[in-house]
N, C-alpha and C positions, 0 to 999 in steps of 0.2 A: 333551720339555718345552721348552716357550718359554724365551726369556732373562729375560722378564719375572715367568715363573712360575716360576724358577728365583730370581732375585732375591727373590719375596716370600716361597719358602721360608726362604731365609736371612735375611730378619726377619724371621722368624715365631720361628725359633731362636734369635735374639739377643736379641728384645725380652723374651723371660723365662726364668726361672732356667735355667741359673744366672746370666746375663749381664745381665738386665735392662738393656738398652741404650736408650738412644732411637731411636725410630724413625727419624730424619733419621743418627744416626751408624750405625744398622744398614744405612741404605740404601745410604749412602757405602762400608761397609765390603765391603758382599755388591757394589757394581760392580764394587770390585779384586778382590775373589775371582774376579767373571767373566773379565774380562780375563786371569789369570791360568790360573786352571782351564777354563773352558769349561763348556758343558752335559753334557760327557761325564761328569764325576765330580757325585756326588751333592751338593747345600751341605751338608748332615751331617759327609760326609768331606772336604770342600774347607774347611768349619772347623777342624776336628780336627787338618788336617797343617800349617795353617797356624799354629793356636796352636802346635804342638808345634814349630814351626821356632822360635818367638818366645821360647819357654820354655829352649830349648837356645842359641839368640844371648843371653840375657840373663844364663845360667848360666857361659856363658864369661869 
């Protein structure tokens, strides 16, 4: 998978349910996810661990 195709998975995820995001902040959002994950992990699971980091910082 491309970085590109990798990216428009991850708007595709965000722009609806459950997230209904804008496409300009899903685009922004799925960059850092690249940067951070890479193409190795799936955007599926490169959302999931990232919410779940955010859910456990905010619960602290």
């Amino acid at each position: 998978m491309t970085e590109e195709e990798w990216i428009n998975d991850c708007v595709d995820i965000l722009t609806f349910e459950p997230f209904n995001w804008s496409e300009e902040s899903a685009r922004s959002y799925a960059d850092g996810l690249l940067s951070f994950f890479g193409v190795e992990v799936d955007p599926e699971t490169a959302i999931e661990e990232d919410r779940q980091y955010w859910d456990c910082e905010e619960a602290a």
